[in-house]
C-alpha positions in Angstrom: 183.6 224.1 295.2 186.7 224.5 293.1 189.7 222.7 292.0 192.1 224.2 295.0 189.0 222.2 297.2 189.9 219.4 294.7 193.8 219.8 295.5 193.4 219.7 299.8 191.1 217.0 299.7 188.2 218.8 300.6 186.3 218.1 297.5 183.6 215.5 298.0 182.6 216.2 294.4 183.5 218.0 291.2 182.4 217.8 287.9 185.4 217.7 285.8 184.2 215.5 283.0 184.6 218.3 280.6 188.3 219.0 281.1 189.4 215.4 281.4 186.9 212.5 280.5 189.2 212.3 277.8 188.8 208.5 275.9 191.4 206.6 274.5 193.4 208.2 272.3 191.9 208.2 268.6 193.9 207.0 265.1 192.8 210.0 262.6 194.7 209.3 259.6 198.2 209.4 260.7 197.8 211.1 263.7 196.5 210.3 267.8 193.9 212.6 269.7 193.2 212.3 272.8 189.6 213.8 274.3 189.2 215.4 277.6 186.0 214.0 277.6 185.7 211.0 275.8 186.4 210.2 272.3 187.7 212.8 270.0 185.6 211.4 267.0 186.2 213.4 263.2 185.8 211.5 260.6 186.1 208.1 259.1 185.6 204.2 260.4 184.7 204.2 264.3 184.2 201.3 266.6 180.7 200.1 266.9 179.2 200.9 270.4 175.9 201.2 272.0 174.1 199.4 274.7 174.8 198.5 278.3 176.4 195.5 279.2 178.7 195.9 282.0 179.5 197.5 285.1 183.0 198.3 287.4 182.4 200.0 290.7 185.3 201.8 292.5 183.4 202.2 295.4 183.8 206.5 295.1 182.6 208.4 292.4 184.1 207.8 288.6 183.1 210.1 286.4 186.2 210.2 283.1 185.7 208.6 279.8 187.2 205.4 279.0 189.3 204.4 276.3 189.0 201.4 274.6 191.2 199.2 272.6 191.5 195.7 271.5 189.2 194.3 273.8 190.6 196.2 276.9 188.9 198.9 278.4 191.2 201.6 280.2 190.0 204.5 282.8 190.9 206.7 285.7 189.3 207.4 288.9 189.1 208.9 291.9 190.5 206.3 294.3 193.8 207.3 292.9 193.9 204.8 290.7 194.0 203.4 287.0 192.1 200.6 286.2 192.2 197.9 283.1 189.1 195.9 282.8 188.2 192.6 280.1 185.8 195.0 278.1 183.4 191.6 277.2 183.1 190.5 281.0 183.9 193.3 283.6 187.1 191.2 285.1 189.7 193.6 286.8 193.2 192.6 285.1 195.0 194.8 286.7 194.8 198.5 288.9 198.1 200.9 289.1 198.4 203.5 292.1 199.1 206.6 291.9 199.5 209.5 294.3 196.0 211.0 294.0 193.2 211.1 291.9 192.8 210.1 288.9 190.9 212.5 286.6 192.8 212.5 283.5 191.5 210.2 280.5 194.0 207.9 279.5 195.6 207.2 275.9 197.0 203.8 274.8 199.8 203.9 272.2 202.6 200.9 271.7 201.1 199.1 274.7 201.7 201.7 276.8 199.1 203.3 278.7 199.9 207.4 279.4 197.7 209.0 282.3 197.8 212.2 284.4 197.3 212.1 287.9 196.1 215.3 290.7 199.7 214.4 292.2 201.6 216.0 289.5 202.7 213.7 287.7 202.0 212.2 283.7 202.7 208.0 283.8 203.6 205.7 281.6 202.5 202.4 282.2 202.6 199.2 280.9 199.3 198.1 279.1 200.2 194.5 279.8 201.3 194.3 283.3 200.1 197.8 285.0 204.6 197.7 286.2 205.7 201.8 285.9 207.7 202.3 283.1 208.5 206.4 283.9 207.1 209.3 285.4 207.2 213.1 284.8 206.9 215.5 287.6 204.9 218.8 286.8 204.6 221.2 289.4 200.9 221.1 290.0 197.6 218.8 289.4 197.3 217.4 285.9 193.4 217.7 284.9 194.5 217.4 281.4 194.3 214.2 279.3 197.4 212.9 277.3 197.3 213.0 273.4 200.3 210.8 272.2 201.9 212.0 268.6 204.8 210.1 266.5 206.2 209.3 269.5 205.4 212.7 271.8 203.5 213.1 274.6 201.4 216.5 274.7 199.7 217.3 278.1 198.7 220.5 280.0 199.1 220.9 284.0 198.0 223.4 286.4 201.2 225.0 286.8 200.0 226.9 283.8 202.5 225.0 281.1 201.8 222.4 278.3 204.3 219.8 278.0 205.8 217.7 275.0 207.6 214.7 276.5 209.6 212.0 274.9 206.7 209.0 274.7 209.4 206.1 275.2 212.2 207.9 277.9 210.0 210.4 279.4 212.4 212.8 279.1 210.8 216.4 278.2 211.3 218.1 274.6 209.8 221.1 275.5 207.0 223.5 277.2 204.6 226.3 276.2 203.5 228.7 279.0 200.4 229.8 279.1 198.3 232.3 281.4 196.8 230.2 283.6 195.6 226.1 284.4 196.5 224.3 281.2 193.5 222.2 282.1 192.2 221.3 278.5 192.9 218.3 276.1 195.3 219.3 273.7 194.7 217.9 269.4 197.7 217.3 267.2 196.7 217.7 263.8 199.1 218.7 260.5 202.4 219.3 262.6 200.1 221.5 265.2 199.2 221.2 268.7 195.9 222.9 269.5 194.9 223.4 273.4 193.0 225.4 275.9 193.0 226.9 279.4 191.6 228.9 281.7 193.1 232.0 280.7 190.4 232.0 278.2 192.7 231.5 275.1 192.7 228.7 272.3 196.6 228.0 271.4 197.9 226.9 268.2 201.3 225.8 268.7 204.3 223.8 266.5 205.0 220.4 267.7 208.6 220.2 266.9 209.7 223.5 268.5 206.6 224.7 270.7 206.6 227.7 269.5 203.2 229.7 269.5 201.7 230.0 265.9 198.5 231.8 267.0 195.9 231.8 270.1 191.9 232.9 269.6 190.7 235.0 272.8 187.3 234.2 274.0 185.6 235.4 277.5 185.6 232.2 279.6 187.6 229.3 280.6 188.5 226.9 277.4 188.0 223.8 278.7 187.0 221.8 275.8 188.9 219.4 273.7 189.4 221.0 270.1 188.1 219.0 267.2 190.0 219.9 263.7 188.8 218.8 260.2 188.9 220.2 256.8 191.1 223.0 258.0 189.0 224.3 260.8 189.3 223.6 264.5 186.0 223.2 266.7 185.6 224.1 270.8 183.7 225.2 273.5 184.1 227.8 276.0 183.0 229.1 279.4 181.6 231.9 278.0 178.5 229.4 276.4 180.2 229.7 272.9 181.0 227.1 270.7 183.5 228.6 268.1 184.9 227.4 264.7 188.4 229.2 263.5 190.7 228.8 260.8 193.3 225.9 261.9 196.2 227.7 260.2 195.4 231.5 261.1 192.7 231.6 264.2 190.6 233.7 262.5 186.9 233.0 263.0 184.8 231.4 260.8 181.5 231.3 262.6 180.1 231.3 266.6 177.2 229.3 268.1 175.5 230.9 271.3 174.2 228.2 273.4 172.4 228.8 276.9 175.3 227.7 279.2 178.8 226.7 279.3 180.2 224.6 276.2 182.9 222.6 278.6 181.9 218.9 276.5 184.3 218.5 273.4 182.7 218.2 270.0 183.1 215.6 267.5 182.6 215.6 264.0 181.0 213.2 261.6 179.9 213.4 258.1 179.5 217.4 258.5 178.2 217.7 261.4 179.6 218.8 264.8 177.8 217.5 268.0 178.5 219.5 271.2 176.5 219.1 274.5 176.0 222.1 276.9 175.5 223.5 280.4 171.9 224.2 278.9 171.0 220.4 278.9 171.2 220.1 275.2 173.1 218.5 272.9 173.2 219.6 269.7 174.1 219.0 266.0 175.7 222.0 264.2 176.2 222.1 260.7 180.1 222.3 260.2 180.3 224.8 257.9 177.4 227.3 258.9 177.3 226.4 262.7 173.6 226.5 261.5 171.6 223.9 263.9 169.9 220.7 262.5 168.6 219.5 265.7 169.2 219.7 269.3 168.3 216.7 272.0 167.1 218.1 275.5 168.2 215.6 278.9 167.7 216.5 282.0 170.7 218.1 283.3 174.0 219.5 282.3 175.8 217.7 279.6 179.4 217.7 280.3 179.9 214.1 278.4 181.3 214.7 275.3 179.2 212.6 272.6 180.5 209.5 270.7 179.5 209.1 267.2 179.0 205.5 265.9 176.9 204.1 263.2 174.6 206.6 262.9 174.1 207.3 266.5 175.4 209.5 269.0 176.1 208.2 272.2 176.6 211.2 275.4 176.0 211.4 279.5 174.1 213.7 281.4 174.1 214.9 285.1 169.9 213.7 284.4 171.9 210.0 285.3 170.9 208.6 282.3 173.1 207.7 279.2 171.6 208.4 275.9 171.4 206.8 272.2 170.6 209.8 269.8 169.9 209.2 266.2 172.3 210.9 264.5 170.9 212.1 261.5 167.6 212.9 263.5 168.0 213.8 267.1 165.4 211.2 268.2 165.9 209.2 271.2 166.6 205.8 270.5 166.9 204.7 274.1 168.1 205.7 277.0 170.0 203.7 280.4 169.5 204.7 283.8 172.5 204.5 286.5 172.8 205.5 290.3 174.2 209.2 289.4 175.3 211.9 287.0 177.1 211.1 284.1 179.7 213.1 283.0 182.0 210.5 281.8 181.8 210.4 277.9 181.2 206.8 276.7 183.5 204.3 274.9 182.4 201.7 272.4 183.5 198.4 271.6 182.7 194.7 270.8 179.2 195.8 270.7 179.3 197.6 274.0 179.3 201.3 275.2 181.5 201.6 278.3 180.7 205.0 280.4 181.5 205.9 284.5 178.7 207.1 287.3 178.8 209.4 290.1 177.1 206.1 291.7 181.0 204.5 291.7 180.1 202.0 289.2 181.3 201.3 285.7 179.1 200.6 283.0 179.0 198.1 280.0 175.4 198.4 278.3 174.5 196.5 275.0 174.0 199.6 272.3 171.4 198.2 270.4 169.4 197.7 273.1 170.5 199.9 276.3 170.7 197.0 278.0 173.0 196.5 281.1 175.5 193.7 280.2 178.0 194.0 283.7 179.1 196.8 286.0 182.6 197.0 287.9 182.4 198.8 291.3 185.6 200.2 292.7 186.9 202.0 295.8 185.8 205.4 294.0 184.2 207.2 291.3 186.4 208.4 288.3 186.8 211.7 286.5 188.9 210.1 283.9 187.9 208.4 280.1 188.3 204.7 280.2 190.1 203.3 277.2 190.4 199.5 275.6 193.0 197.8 274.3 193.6 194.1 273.1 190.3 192.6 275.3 190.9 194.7 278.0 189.4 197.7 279.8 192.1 200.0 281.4 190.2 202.5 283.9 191.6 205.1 286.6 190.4 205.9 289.8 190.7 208.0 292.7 191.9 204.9 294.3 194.6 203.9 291.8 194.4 202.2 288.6 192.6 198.9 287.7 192.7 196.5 284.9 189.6 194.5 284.1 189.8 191.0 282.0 
């Protein structure tokens, strides 16, 4: 099954939580990242998350990463819509339709909530009342999560192009073609937009003029959400690489062979990147060796990109479980069980991680203990990142878009 089954409908079920469980977009100094599958962690202060508390169910599978902000918890799904849910008690506040599925991440900026959607188009909605403010067309499915910039709008489509548009007017500023499906997450980091796509290429490109500064070849799809600190960018590949380059000049610095696909974005804390893998590991890579100081085996693949919070690491599996990794250790702290795989990658807040199921519910678990605090089913499963905002969870689906109080 592919994404053209995805396209004509005739996808029952796809695991796309590596191109787009991208979690709310992520303050990093001066700059917003946005994850394609789940929070783009680097360094500094992070929300405290961890155990189960809740759940949302869609009623079809939801599989993205949520975002969460200010007690709001955002996310996409397969029911075509996105949904905003109270991140302490599960309560839909509101859902926004959209054409189609749902299985972009979203990113909250200015109290606006940006989202891609299989029906072509990137929206801007308001985080507040779930009313449209614009739309821009594409010309094919958006698997790609927004990243919001000093007031830009970066997202890749699968008519091959990655597009800058005007945050506020939706009007576009300009586009980079590519090879092929601009499917990955792109970073903003230092005046740079870094992205990947199935034409096997890493692109470095200048946000003001989109003009190419570099691109890194590897051998398989770059799906994978880059992670950039102390000058050097971190991501995954098809070809079960995870690379580090040289942010301003591509070059390689080091490569990590793992035993599958490398589709979950890394994040990096205190020196230390943490990937998951086709392999059913996750690991933790020394950041300046790629030298490996442990690695955590689940039970299936691990498309969930890992969250990084007080000392733990947070990550899905297709095993259905959601795990709480020490991070300094790699033992298990504990681990939550729900209906179906998990390649959403979590969310944390107000003492709560927030993650998706193939089982169509969404999660709030207690992350101290594992515990589940509520769930919220909806009409389907979701593909997207759910992200929080001012008390409320915003999550998409491939039945439209809900808000939960």
């Amino acid at each position: 099954m592919n994404k053209e089954d995805l396209k004509n409908g005739k996808a029952r079920r796809l695991s796309f939580g590596k191109k787009i469980a991208t979690v709310a977009a992520a303050t990093i100094g001066s700059f917003l990242i946005g994850s394609a599958v789940g929070f783009l962690l680097i360094t500094g202060h992070y929300d405290h998350w961890g155990t189960a508390v809740s759940r949302f169910s869609t009623g079809y599978w939801v599989s993205p990463s949520a975002a969460v902000e200010d007690g709001v918890v955002y996310v996409g799904s397969v029911d075509d819509h996105l949904y905003a849910v109270d991140a302490l008690t599960g309560q839909e506040k509101w859902r926004f339709r959209t054409g189609s599925w749902v299985l972009s991440s979203p990113s909250v900026v200015d109290n606006i909530v940006y989202v891609g959607s299989v029906d072509n188009n990137l929206y801007a909605v308001d985080a507040q009342t779930g009313e449209m403010k614009w739309r821009f067309n594409t010309r094919d499915a958006i698997f790609s999560s927004p990243t919001v910039a000093d007031g830009v709008v970066y997202i890749g489509s699968d008519d091959d192009q990655l597009y800058a548009v005007d945050a506020y007017t939706g009007q576009e500023k300009w586009r980079f073609k590519t090879g092929d499906d601009a499917d990955a997450s792109p970073a903003v980091v230092d005046g740079v937009v870094y992205f990947g796509g199935d034409d096997h290429h890493l692109y470095a490109a200048d946000i003001v003029t989109g003009k190419e500064k570099w691109r890194f070849k590897t051998n398989g799809n770059v799906n994978s959400l880059p992670a950039a600190a102390d000058g050097v960018v971190y991501f995954g590949s098809c070809d079960d690489t995870f690379y580090a380059v040289d942010a301003k000049t591509g070059e390689e610095k080091w490569r990590f062979k793992t035993g599958g696909d490398v589709d979950s974005s890394p994040t990096v804390a205190d020196g230390v990147v943490y990937i998951g893998s086709w392999d059913k590991n996750l690991y933790a890579l020394d950041a300046r060796t790629g030298g490996v100081k442990w690695q955590f085996k689940t039970g299936g693949i691990v498309d969930s990109s890992p969250t990084v919070v007080g000392g733990t690491v947070y990550v899905g599996s297709n095993d259905d479980y959601l795990y709480a990794v020490d991070a300094r250790t790699g033992e298990e702290k504990w681990r939550f069980k729900t209906g179906n795989d998990v390649d959403s990658s979590p969310a944390v807040g107000n003492g709560m991680v927030y993650v998706w199921s193939w089982d169509n519910n969404f999660y709030a678990v207690d992350e101290m203990t594992g515990q589940e605090k509520w769930r919220l089913k909806t009409g389907s499963t979701a593909e997207s990142a759910p992200i929080m905002a001012d008390g409320v969870v915003y999550a998409g689906s491939n039945d439209n878009t809900h808000v939960v109080r």
